[in-house]
C-alpha positions in Angstrom: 51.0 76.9 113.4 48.0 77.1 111.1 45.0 79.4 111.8 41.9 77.5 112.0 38.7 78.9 111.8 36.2 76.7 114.2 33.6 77.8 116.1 33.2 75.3 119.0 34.9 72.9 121.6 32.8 70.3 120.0 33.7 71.3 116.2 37.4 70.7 117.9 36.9 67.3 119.2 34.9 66.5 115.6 38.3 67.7 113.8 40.6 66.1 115.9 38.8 62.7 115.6 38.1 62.8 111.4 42.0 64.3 111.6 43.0 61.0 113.7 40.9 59.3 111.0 43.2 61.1 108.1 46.5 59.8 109.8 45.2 56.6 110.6 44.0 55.9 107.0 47.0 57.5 105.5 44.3 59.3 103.2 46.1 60.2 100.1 42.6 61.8 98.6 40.4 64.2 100.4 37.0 65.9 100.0 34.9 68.6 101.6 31.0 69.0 100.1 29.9 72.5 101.6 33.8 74.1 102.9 32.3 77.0 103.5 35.5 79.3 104.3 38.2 75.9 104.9 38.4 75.9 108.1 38.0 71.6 108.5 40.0 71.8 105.3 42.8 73.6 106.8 42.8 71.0 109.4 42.2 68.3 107.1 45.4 69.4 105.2 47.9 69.5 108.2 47.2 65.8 108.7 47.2 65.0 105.4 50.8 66.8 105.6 51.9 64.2 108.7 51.2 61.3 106.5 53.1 62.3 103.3 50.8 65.0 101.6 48.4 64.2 98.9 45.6 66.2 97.9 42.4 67.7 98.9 39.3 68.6 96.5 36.6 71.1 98.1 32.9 72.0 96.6 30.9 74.3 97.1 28.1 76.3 95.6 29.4 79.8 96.5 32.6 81.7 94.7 33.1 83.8 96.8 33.4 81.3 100.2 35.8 79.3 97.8 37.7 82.7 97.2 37.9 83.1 100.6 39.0 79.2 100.8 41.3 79.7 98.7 42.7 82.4 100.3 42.5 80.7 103.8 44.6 77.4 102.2 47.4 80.0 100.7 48.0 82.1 104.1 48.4 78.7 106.2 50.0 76.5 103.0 53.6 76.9 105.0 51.9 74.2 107.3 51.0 71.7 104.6 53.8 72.1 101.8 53.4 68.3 100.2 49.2 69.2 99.7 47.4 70.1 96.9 44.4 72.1 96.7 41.3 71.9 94.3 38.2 74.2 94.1 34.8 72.9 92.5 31.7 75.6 92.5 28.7 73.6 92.5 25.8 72.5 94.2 26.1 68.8 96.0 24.9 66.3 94.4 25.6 67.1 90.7 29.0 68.5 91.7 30.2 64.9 93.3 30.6 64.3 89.6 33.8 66.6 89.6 35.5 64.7 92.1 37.9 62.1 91.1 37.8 58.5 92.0 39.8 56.7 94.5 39.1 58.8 97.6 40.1 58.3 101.2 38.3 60.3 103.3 35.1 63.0 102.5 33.6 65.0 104.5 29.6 66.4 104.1 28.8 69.3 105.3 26.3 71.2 103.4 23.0 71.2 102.6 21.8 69.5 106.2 18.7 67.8 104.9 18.6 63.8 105.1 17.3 63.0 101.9 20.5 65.1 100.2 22.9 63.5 102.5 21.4 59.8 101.8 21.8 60.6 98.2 25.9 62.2 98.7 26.6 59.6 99.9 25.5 56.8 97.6 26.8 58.9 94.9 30.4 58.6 96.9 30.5 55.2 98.1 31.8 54.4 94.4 33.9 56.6 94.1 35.9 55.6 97.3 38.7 53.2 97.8 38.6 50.4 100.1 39.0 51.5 104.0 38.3 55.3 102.9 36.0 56.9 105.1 32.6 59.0 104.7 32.1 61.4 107.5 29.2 64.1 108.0 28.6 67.0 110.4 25.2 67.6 112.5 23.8 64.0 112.4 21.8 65.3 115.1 20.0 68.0 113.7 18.0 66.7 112.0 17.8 63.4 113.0 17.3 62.4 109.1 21.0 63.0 108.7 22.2 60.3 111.3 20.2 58.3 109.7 21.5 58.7 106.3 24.4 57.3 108.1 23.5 54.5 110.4 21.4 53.0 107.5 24.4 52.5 105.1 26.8 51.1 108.3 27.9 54.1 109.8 29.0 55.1 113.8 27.1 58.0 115.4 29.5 60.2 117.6 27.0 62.1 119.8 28.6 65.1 121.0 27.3 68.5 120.1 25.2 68.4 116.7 26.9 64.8 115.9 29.2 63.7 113.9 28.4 60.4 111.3 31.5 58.3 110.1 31.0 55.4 107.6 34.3 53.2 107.5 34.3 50.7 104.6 
């Protein structure tokens, strides 16, 4: 079983919706913007795993949390043998540029400022494939961010800080 580093109930009932999402999807293509140490992308790999493997592409603006990602995505990799990891380091949104094309899922989860999140995700809304997903962490706090989501389509989940999906 893979360690997952999460600090809440509600982060668990955020990552085992956006992980239902995954499976549902049958994402081939993930992101994480902000991953911080992996712990979503640990999850995020296991059910990428149950649906045939694929890859996942993290950014963030820190070497050493993307060290420590790294690190986190090796111990557990027993767990997720068919996935593929890539690191970017760079800040969000220049660094969306790295990420390929044809994505199924991304999560945002870094700077937590509206105007930054409206902007990711108009930068990724190209870049994903039909039925991909856009999901984002504290829509709640502040509000801005929900509304980076609702404005472009997107469902508000509003347990704990929030959780935004955009399903296209």
């Amino acid at each position: 079983m893979p360690m997952i580093p999460i600090h809440s109930t509600t982060e668990q009932v955020h990552l085992a919706r956006m992980c239902s999402i995954i499976q549902d999807i049958k994402a081939q293509k993930i992101a994480e913007l902000g991953t911080h140490i992996g712990g979503s992308l640990i999850a995020f790999a296991v059910a990428l795993q149950t649906v045939g493997g694929g890859e996942v592409y993290a950014i963030d603006h820190r070497a050493d949390l993307l060290e420590r990602t790294r690190s986190n995505f090796e111990l557990n990799k027993h767990a997720f043998p068919d996935v593929t990891l890539h690191l970017y380091e760079g800040a969000c949104p220049e660094a969306i540029a790295l990420l390929p094309e044809n994505l199924d899922f991304v999560f945002i989860d870094d700077l937590h400022d509206g105007e930054h999140v409206a902007k990711e995700i108009d930068l990724l809304l190209p870049k994903m494939n039909i039925g991909g997903v856009i999901a984002g962490h504290d829509t709640k706090n502040p509000p801005a961010i929900g509304d980076a989501f609702t404005t472009r389509g997107g469902t508000l989940f509003p347990a704990g800080y929030g959780l935004g999906v955009i399903y296209l």
